[in-house]
Structures are given as C-alpha cells and as structure tokens.
VORODO-570264 format. One record per residue: residue in three letters; x, y, z of N, C-alpha, C in turn. Coordinates in pm, whole numbers. Last residue first. Layout:
site r:ALA nc1:X nc2:Y nc3:Z cac1:X cac2:Y cac3:Z cc1:X cc2:Y cc3:Z
...
% end
This chain:
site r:UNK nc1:1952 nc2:309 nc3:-681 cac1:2155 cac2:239 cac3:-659 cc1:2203 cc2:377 cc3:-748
site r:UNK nc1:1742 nc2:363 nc3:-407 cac1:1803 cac2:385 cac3:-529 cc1:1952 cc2:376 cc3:-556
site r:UNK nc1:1546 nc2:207 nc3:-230 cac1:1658 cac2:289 cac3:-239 cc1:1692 cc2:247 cc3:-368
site r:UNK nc1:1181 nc2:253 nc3:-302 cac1:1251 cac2:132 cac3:-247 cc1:1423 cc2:287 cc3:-279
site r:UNK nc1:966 nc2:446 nc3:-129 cac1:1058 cac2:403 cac3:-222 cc1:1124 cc2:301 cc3:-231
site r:UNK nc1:838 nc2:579 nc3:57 cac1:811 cac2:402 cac3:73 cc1:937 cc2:390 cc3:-36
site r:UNK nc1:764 nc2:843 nc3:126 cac1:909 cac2:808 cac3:183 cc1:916 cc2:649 cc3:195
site r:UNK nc1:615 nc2:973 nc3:4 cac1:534 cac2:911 cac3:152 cc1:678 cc2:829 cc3:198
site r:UNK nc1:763 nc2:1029 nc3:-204 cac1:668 cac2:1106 cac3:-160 cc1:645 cc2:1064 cc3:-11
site r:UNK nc1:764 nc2:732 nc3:-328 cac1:856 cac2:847 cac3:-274 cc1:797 cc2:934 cc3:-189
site r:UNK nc1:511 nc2:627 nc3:-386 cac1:602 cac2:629 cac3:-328 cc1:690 cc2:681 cc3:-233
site r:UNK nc1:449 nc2:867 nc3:-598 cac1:391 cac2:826 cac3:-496 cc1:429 cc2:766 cc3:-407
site r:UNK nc1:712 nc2:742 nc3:-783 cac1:712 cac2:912 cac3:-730 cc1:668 cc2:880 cc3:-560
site r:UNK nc1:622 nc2:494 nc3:-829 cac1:762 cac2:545 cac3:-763 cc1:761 cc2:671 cc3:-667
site r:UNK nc1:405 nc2:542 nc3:-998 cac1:375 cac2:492 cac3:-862 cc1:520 cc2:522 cc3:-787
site r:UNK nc1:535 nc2:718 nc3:-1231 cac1:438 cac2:786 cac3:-1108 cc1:413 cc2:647 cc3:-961
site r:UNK nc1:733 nc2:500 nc3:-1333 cac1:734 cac2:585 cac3:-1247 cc1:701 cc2:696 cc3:-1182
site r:UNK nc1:567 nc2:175 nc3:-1241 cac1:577 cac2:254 cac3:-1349 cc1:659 cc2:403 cc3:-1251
site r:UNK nc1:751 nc2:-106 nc3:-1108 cac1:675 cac2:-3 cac3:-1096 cc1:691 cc2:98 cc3:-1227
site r:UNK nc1:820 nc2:-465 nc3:-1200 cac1:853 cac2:-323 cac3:-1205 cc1:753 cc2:-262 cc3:-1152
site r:UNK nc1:850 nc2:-790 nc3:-1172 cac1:738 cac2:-687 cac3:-1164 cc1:825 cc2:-570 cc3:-1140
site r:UNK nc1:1035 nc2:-1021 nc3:-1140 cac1:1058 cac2:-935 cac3:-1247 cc1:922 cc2:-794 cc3:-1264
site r:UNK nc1:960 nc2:-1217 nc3:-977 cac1:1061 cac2:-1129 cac3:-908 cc1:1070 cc2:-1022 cc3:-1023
site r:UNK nc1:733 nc2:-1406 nc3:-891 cac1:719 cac2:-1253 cac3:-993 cc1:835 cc2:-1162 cc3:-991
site r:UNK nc1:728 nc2:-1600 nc3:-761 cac1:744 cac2:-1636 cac3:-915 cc1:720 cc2:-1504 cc3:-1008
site r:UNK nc1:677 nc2:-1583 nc3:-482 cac1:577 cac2:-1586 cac3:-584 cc1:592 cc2:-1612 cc3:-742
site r:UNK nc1:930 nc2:-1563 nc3:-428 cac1:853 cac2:-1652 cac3:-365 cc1:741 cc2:-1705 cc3:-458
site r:UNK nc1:923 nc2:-1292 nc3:-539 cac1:1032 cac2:-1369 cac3:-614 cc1:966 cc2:-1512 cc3:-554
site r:UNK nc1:745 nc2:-1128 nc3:-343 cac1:752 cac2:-1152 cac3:-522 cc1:882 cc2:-1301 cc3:-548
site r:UNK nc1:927 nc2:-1185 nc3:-159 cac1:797 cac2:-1245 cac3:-141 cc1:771 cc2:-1213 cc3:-315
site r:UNK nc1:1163 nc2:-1010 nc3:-152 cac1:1134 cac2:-1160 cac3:-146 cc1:1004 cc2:-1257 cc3:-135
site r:UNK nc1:1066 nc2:-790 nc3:-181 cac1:1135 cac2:-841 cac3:-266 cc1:1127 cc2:-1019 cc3:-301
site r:UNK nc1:710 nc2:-691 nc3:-79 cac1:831 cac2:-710 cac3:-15 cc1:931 cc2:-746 cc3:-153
site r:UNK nc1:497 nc2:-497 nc3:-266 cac1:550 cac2:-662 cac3:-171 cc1:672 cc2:-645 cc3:-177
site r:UNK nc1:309 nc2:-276 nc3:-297 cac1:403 cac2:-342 cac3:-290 cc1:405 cc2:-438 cc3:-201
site r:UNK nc1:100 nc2:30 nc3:-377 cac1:70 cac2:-115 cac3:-322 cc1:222 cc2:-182 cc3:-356
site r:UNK nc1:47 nc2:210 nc3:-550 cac1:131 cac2:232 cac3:-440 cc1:176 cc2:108 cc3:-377
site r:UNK nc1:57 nc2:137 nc3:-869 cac1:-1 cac2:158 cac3:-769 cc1:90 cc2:142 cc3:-672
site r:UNK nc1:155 nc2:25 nc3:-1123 cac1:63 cac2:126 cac3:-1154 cc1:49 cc2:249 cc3:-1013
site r:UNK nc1:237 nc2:-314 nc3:-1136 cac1:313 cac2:-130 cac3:-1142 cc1:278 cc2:-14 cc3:-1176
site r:UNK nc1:10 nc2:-441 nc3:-1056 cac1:107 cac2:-441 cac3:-942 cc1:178 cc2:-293 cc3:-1029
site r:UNK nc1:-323 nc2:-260 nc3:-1178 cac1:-188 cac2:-336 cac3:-1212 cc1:-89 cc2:-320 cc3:-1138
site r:UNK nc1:-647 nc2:-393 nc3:-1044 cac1:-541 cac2:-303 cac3:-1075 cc1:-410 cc2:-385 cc3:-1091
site r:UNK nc1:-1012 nc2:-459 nc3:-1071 cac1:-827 cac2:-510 cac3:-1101 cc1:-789 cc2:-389 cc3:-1146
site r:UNK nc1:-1254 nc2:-500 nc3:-842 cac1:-1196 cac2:-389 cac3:-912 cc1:-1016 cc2:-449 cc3:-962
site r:UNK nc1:-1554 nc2:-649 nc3:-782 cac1:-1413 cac2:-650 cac3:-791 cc1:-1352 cc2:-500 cc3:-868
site r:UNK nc1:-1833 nc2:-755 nc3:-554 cac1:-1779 cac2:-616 cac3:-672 cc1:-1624 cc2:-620 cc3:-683
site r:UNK nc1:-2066 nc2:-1022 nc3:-563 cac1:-1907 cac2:-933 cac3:-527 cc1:-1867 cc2:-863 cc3:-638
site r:UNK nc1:-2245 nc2:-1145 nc3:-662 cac1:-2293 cac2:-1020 cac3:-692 cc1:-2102 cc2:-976 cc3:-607
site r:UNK nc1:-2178 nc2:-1384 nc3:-752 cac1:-2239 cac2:-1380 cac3:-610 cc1:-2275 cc2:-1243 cc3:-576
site r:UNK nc1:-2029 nc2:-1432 nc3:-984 cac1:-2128 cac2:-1459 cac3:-1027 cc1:-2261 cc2:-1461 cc3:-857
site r:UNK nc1:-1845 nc2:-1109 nc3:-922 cac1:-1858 cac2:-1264 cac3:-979 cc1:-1985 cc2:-1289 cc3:-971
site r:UNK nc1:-1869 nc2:-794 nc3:-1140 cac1:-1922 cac2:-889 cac3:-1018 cc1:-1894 cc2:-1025 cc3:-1078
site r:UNK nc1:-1616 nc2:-564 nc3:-1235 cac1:-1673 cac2:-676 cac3:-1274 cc1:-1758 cc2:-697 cc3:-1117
site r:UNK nc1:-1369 nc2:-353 nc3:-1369 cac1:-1458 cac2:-328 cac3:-1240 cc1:-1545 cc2:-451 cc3:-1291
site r:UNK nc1:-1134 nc2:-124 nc3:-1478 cac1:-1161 cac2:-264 cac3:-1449 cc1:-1215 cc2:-342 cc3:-1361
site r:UNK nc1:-1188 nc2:211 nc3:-1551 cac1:-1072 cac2:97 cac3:-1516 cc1:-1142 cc2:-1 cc3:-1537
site r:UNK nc1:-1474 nc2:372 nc3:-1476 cac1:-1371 cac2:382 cac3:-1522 cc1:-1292 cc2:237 cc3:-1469
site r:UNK nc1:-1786 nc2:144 nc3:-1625 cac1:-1716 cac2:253 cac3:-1440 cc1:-1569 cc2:259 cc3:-1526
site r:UNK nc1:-1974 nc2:-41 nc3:-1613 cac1:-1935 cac2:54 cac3:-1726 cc1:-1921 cc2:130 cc3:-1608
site r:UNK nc1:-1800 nc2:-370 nc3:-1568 cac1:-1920 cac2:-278 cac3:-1535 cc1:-1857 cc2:-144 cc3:-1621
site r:UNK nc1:-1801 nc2:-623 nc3:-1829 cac1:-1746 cac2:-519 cac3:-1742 cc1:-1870 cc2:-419 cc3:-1705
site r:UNK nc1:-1978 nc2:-966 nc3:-1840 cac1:-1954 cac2:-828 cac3:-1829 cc1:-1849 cc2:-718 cc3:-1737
site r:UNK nc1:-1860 nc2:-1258 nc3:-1976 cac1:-1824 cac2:-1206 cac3:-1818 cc1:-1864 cc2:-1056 cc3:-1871
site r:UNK nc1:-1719 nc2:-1411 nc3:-2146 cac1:-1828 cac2:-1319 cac3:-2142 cc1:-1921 cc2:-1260 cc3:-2044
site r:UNK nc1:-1483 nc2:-1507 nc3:-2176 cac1:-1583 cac2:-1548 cac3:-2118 cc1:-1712 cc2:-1533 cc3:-2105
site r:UNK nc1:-1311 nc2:-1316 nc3:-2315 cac1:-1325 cac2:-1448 cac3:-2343 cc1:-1426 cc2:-1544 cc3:-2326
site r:UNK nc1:-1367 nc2:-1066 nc3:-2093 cac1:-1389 cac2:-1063 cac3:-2257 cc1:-1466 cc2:-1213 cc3:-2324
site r:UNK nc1:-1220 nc2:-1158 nc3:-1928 cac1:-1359 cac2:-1115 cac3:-1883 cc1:-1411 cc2:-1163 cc3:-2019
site r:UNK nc1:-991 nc2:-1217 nc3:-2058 cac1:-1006 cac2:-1362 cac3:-2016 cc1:-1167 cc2:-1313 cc3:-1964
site r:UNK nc1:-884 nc2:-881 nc3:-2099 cac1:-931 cac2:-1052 cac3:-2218 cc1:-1003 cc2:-1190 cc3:-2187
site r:UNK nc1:-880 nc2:-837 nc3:-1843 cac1:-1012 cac2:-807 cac3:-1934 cc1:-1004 cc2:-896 cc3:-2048
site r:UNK nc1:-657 nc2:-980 nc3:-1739 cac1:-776 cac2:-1018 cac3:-1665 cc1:-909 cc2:-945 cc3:-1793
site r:UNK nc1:-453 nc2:-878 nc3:-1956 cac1:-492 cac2:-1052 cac3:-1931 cc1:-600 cc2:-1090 cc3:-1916
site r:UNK nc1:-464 nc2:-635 nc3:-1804 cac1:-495 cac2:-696 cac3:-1969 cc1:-550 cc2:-820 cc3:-1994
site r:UNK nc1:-366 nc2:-648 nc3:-1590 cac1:-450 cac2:-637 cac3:-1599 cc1:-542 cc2:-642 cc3:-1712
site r:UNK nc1:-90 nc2:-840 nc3:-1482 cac1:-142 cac2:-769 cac3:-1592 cc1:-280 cc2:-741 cc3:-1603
site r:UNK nc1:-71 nc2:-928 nc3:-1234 cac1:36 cac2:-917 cac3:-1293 cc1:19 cc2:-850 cc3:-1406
site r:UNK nc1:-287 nc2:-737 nc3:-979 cac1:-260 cac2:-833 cac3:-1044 cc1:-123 cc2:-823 cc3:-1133
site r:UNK nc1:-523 nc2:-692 nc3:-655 cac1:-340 cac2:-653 cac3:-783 cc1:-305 cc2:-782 cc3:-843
site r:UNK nc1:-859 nc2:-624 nc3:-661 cac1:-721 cac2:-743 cac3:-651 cc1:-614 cc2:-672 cc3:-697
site r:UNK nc1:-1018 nc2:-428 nc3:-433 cac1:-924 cac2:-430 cac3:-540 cc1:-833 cc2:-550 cc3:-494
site r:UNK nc1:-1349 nc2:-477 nc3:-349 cac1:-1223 cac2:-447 cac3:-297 cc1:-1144 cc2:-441 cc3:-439
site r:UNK nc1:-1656 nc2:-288 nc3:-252 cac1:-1569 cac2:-352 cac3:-345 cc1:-1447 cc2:-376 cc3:-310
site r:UNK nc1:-1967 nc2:-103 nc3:-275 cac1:-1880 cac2:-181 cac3:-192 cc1:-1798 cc2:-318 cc3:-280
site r:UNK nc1:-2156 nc2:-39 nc3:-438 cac1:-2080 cac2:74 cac3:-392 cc1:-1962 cc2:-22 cc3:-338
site r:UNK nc1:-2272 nc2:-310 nc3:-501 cac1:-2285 cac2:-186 cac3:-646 cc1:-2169 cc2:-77 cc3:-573
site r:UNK nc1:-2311 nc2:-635 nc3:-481 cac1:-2298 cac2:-518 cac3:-388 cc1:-2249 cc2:-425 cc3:-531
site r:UNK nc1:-2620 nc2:-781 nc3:-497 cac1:-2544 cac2:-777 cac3:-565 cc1:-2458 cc2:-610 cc3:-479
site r:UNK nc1:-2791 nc2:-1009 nc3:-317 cac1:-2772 cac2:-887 cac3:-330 cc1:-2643 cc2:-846 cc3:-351
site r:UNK nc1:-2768 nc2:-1279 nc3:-276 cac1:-2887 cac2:-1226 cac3:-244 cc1:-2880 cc2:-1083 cc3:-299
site r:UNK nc1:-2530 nc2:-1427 nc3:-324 cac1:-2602 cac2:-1383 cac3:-440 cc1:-2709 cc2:-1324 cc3:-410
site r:UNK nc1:-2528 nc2:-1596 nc3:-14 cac1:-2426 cac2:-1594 cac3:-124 cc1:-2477 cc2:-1533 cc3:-215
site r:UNK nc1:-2677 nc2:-1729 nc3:204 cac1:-2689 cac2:-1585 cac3:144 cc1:-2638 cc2:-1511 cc3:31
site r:UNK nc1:-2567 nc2:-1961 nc3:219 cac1:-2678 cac2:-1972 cac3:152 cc1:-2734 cc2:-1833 cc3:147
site r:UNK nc1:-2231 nc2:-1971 nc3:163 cac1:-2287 cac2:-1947 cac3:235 cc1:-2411 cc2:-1915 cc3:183
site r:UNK nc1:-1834 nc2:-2043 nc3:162 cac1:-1985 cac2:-2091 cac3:140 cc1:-2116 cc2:-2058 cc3:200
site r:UNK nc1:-1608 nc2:-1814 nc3:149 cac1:-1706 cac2:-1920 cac3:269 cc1:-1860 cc2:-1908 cc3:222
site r:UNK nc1:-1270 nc2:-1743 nc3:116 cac1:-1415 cac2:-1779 cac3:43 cc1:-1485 cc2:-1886 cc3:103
site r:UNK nc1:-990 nc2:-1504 nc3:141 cac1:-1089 cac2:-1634 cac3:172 cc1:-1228 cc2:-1630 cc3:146
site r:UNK nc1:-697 nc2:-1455 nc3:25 cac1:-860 cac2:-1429 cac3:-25 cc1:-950 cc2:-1587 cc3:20
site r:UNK nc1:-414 nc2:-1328 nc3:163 cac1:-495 cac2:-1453 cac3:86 cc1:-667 cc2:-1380 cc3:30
site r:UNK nc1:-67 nc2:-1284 nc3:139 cac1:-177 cac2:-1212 cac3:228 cc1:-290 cc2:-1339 cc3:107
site r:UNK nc1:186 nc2:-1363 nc3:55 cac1:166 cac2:-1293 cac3:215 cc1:58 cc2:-1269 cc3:295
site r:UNK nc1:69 nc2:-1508 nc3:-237 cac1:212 cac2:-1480 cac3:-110 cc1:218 cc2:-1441 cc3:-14
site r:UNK nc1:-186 nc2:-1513 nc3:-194 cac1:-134 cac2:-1461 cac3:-282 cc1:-40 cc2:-1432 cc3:-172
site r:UNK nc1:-423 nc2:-1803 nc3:-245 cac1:-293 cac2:-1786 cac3:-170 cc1:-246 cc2:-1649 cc3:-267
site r:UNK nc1:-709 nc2:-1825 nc3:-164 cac1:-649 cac2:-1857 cac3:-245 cc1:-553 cc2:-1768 cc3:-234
site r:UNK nc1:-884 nc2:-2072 nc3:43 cac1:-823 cac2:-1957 cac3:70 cc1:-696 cc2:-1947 cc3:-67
site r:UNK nc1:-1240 nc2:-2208 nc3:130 cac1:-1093 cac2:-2178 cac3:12 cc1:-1034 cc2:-2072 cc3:61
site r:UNK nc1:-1503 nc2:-2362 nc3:245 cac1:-1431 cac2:-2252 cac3:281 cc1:-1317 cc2:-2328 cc3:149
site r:UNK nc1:-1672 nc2:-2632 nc3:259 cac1:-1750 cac2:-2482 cac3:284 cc1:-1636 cc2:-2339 cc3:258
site r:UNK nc1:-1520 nc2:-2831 nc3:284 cac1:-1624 cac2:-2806 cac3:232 cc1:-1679 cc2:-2710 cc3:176
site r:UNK nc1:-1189 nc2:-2703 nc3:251 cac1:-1243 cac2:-2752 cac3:334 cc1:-1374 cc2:-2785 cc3:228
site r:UNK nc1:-835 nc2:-2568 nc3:166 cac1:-989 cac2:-2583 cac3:146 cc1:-1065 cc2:-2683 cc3:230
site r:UNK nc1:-563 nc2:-2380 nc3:93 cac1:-585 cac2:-2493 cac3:167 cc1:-748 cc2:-2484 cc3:115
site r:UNK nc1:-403 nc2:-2234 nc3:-88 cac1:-356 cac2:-2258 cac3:22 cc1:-435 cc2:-2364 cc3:76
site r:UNK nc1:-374 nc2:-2286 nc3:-400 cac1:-480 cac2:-2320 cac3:-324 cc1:-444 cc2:-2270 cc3:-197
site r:UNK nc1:-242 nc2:-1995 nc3:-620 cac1:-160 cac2:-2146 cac3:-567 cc1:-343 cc2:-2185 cc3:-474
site r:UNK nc1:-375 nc2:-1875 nc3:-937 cac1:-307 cac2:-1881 cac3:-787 cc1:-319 cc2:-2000 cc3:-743
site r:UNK nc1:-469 nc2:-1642 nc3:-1175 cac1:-360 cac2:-1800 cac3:-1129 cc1:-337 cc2:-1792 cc3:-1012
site r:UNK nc1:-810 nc2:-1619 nc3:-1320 cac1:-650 cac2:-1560 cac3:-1226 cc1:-617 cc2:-1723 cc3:-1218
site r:UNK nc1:-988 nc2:-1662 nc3:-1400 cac1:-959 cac2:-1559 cac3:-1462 cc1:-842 cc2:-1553 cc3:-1388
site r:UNK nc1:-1095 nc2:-1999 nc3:-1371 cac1:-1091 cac2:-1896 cac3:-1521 cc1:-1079 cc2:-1759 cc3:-1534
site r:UNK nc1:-1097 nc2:-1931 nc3:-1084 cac1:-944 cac2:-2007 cac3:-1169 cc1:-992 cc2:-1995 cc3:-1330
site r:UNK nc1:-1335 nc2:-1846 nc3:-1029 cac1:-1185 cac2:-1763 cac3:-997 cc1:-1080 cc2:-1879 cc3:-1079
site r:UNK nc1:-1468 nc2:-2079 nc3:-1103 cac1:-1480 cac2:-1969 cac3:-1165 cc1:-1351 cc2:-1861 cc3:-1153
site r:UNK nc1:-1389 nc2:-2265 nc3:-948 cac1:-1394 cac2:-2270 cac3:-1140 cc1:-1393 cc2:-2160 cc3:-1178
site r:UNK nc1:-1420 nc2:-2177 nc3:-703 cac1:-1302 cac2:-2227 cac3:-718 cc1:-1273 cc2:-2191 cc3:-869
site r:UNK nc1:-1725 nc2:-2126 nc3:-726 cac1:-1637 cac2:-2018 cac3:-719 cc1:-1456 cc2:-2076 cc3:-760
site r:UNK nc1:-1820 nc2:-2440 nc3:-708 cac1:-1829 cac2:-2332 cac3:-838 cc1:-1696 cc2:-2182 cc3:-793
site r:UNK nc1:-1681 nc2:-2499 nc3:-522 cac1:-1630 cac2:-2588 cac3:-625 cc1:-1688 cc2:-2471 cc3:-738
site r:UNK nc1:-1812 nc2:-2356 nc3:-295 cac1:-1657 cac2:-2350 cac3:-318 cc1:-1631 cc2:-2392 cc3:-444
site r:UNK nc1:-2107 nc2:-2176 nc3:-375 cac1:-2068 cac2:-2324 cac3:-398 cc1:-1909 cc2:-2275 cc3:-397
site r:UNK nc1:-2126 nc2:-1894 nc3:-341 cac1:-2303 cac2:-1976 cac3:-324 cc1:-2229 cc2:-2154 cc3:-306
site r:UNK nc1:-1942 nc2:-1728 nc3:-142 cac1:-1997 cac2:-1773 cac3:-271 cc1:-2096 cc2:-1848 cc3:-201
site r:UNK nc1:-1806 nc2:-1423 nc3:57 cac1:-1950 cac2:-1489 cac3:50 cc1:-1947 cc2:-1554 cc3:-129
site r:UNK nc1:-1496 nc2:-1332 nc3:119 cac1:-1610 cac2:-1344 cac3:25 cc1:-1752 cc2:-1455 cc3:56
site r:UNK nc1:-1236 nc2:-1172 nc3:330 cac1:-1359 cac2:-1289 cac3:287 cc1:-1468 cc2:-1269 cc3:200
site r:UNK nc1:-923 nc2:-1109 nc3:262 cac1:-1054 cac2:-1038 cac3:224 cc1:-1114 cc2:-1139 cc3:278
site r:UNK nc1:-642 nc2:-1090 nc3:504 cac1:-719 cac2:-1103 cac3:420 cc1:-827 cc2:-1073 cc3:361
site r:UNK nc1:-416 nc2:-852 nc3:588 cac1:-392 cac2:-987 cac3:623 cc1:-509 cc2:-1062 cc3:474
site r:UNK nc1:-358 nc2:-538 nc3:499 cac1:-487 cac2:-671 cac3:492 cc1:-391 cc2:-836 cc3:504
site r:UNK nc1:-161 nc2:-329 nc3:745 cac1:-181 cac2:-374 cac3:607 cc1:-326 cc2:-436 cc3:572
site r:UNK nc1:-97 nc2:-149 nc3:959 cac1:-23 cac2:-182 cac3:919 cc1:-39 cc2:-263 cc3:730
site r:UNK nc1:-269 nc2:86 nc3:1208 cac1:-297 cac2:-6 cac3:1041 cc1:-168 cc2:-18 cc3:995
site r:UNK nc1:-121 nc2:133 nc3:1504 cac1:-134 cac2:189 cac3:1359 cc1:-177 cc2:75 cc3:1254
site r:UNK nc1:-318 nc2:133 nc3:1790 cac1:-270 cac2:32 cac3:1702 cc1:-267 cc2:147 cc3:1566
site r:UNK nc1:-374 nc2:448 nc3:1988 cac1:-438 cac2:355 cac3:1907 cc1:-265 cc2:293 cc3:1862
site r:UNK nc1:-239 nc2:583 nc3:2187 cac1:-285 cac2:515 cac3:2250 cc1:-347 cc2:413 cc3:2157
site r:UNK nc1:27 nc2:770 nc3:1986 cac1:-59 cac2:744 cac3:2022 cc1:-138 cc2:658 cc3:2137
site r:UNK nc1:238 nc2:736 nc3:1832 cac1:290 cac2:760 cac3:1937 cc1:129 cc2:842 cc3:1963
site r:UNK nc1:420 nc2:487 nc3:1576 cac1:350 cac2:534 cac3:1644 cc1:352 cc2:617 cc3:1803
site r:UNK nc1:608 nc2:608 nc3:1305 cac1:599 cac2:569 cac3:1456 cc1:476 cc2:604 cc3:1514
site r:UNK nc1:605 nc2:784 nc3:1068 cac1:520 cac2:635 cac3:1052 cc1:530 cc2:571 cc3:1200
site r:UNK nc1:529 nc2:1063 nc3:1028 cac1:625 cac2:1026 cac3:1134 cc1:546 cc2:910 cc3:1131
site r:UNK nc1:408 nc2:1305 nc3:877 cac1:581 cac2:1244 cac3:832 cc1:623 cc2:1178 cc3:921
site r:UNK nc1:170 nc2:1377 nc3:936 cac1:191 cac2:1238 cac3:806 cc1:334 cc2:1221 cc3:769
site r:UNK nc1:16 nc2:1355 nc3:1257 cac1:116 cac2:1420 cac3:1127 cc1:139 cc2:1284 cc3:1029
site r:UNK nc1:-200 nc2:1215 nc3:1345 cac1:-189 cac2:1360 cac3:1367 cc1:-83 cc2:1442 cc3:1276
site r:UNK nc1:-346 nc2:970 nc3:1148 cac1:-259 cac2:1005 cac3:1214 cc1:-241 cc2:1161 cc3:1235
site r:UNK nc1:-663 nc2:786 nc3:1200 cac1:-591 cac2:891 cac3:1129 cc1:-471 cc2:932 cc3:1213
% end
C-alpha cells in the first residue's frame, strides 16, 4: 500500500506493483484446454510444449500447465478477470455452447478444471494498453466508455486530451 495516493514515485524501501506479467492455470489436457479456450476467445499461440500453452495477449499472456490435480476442486471465491473486445460475444459463444453462467452479477463461468473466470469489457474498465500494443494486436479501434475515462482521470491515467 502506498502512504499517499497522489505520488506514483516510489519512495519507500518496497518495489511498487507495476502490473501482471501473467496468470497460470492448472488444465487436466493442453490439447483439451487449447479446444476449449479457442471456442470462446481469439488469440495468437505464443508458444506450447506437452504439458504447458501460453496464449498471447500482446504484452502480457495466460499460461496453462498440465497437471493431474487439474479439476480436483472447483475454485468458487478465487478468480481472475480476462478483458476482452466484447463481452457479448463471450456470453453468446457461453450460450452457444452450453457452457453455464454462474448466477453472480456480470460474466462469471468455470472452465471445464473448475477455474473461475470473470469477462470484462476493454471500455468499461480502468485497465489499458498502451497505444501501440492495441494496434500490435489488431485492436487499434477499442474506445473507453466515459466513466472508465473519468476513473482514469481521477488517478491521473487519462490518456491527454486534444
């Protein structure tokens, strides 16, 4: 925690949190999880092995390691959030599949290893990428709505205004 919230320098003895490099996930099979995450999202491979996938989201990844604990216990409190390009998409394609939503506000699912997901929409939320890394990505056209702006603002992330 920082001692004031208007001074992003550090000037402490701790490292400031800067971001997530990546998540790891526990699946039961790469080739099943692979199928399965690619019937609801698009993303590039970054790389794979036997046992391990890392599925590329421009700066930062989602790695996945095979592992015979994989589905032992479905996690119910513990979860991360993907950002996505539409979050619509992702409940039609739940929908399509027949994939349950959990009954929780927003957009909340387990894959088939009990992982708890949560999708949110890139212009909803505080969360950003760089310019050039969207556009890298083939998203250079993602907007923010303008409460995430505000929020933003606020914490002095804005992008500048022409």
């Amino acid at each position: 925690m920082s001692d004031t919230d208007d001074t992003p320098e550090s000037s402490s003895d701790r490292a400031r949190l800067v971001g997530i490099n990546h998540v790891a996930l526990e699946v039961g099979d790469i080739d099943d999880a692979l199928e399965f995450y690619g019937s609801l999202f698009e993303f590039d491979l970054r790389s794979r092995s036997e046992t391990t996938a890392f599925l590329d989201m421009g700066d930062q990844f989602v790695a996945l390691a095979q592992t015979d604990a994989a589905g032992e216990k479905t996690d119910d409190a513990r979860h991360f959030g993907l950002v996505v390009d539409d979050a619509d998409r992702v409940a039609e394609r739940l929908e399509s599949l027949d994939i349950d939503r959990l009954d929780v506000p927003g957009l909340e699912f387990h894959d088939p290893w009990g992982n708890r997901f949560q999708i949110v929409d890139y212009e909803e939320i505080q969360f950003t990428k760089a310019d050039h890394v969207l556009e890298g990505m083939g998203l250079a056209g993602l907007e923010k709505t303008d409460d995430a702006l505000r929020e933003l603002d606020e914490k002095g992330l804005a992008p500048d205004s022409e």
